[in-house]
C-alpha positions in Angstrom: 0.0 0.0 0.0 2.7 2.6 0.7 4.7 1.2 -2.1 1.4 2.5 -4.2 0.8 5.7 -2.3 4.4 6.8 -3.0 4.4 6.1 -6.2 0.6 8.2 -7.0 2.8 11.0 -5.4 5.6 11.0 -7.7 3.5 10.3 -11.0 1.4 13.1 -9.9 4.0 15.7 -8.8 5.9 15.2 -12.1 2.3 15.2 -14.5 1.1 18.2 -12.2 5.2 19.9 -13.2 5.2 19.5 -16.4 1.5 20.7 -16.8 2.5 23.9 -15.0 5.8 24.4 -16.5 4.8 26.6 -19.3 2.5 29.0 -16.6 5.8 29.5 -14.2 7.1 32.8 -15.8 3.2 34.1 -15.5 3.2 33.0 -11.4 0.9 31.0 -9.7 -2.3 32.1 -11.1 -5.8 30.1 -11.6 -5.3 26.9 -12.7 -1.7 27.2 -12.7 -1.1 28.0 -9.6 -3.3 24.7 -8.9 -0.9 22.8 -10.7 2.1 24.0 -8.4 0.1 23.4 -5.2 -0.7 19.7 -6.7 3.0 19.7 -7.0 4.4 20.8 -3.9 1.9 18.8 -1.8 2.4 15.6 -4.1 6.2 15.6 -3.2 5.9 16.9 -0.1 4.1 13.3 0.4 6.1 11.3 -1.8 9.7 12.5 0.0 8.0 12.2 3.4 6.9 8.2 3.0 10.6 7.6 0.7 12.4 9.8 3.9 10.7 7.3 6.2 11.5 4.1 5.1 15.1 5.1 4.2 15.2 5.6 8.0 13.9 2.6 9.2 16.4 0.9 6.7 19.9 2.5 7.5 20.0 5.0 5.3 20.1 8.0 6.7 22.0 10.5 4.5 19.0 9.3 2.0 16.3 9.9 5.0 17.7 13.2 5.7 17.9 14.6 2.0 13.8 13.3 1.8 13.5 15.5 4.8 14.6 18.4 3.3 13.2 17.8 -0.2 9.8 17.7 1.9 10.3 20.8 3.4 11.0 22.2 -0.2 7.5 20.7 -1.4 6.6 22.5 1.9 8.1 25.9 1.3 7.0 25.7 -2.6 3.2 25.6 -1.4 3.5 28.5 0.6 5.5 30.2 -2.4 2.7 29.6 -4.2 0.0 30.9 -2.3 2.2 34.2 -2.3 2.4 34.5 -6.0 -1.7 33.7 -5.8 -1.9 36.9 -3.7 0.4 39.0 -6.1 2.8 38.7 -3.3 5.9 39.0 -5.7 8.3 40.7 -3.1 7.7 37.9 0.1 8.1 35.1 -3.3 11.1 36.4 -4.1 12.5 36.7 -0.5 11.5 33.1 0.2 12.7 31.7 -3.2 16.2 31.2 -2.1 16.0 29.7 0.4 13.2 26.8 -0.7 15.6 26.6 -3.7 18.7 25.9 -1.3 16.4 23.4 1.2 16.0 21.1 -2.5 19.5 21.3 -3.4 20.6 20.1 0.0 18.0 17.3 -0.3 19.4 16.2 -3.4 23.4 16.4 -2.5 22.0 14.0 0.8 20.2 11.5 -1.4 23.3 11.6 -4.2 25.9 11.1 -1.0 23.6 8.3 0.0 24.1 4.9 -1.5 19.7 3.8 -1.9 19.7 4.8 -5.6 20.7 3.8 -9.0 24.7 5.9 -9.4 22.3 7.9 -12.5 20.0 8.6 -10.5 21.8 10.3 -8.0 23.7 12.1 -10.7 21.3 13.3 -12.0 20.0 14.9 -8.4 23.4 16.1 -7.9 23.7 17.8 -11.3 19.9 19.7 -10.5 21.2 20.1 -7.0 23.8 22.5 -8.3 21.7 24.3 -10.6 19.1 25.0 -8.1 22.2 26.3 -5.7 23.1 28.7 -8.6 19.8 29.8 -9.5 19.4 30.1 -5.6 22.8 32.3 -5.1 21.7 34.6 -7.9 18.1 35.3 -6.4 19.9 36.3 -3.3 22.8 38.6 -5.1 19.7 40.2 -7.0 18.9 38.5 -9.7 15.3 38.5 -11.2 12.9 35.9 -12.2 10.6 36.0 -15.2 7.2 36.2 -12.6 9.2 39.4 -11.4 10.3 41.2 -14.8 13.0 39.0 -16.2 13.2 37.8 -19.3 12.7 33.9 -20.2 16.2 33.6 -22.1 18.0 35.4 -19.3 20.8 32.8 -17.5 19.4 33.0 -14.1 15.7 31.5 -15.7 17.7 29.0 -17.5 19.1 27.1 -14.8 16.1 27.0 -13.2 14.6 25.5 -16.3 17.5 23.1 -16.8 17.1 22.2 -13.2 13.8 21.4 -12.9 14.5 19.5 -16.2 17.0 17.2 -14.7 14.8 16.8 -11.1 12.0 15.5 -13.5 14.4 12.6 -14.5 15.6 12.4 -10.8 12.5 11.8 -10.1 11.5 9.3 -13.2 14.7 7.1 -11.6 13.2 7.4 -8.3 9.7 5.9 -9.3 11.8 3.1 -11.3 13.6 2.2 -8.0 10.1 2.4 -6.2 8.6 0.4 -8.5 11.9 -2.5 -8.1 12.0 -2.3 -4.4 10.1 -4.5 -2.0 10.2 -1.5 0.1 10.8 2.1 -1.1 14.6 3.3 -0.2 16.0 -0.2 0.2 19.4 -0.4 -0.9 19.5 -1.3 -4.9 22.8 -3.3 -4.9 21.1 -5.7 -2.6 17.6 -6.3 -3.9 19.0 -8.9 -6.3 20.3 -11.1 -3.6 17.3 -10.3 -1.1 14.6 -11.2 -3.7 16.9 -14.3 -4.5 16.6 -15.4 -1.1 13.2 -14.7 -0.5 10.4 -17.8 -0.7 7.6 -17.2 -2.4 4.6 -17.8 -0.3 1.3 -19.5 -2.3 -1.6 -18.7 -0.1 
């Protein structure tokens, strides 16, 4: 059941993204800004239930990054509502850091050992951009919801980003979908489901 719960969560934070995507340099507006809440709650859940059972299976670094990629889903529903209200100014001032609490997430899960090596590459890599694009807010760089233009750099790491933590996620719901239990180590799910006896009821 939580194996199928998790997985809902990540199929619909990624469907509710990439619906969205094209609405981000308007802000979070009618039915787009219902796409981003769909998102943030939808992996707010999904990196809560993946956070716990890396816990209660050793890994911590993993559980920790899920910790902090919840409170990203957490921060990017409030940054939401804000943009809702017109809000641009508090969006802005809180962009950074909800930015930097997913980047951190990521680097955990990529110095952890419960994933694929791609997929934690590809965290890593969208990590980094989302540290740049998070270092540029703060040093006064605008987004387009506040004035800039799509093309400029700052927008197109976020872009790139959000890009690669789509596939970051894809490789998570693959390892979800392999695992007996979500955030149980991948090297060793050969040799348990080898040694596991199948039970006929």
């Amino acid at each position: 059941m939580t194996r199928r719960v998790t997985l809902a969560c990540l199929l619909t934070a990624i469907a509710a993204s990439v619906a969205g995507f094209p609405f981000e340099p308007a802000g979070a507006h009618d039915w787009a800004g219902l796409f981003f809440v769909v998102w943030a709650l939808a992996v707010f859940g999904a990196a809560s239930l993946m956070g716990i059972h890396a816990g209660r299976h050793g890994g911590d670094l993993t559980a920790a990054g899920f910790a902090a990629v919840a409170m990203y889903g957490f921060g990017t529903a409030l940054n939401s509502s804000l943009l809702a209200r017109g809000l641009l100014g508090a969006s802005v001032g809180i962009q950074p850091g909800v930015w930097g609490m997913l980047a951190l997430g990521l680097l955990l899960i990529g110095a952890g050992r419960r994933f694929r090596p791609w997929v934690r590459a590809v965290g890593v890599a969208s990590a980094i951009g989302h540290a740049v694009a998070s270092a540029a807010v703060l040093f006064g760089a605008e987004m387009p919801h506040t004035g800039a233009e799509a093309s400029d750099w700052p927008a197109l790491v976020v872009a790139v980003s959000k890009l690669l933590l789509w596939v970051t996620m894809a490789g998570w719901i693959v390892d979800v979908w392999n695992a007996p239990v979500p955030g149980e180590p991948m090297e060793d799910l050969d040799h348990e489901a080898a040694g596991r006896e199948q039970v006929v009821p």
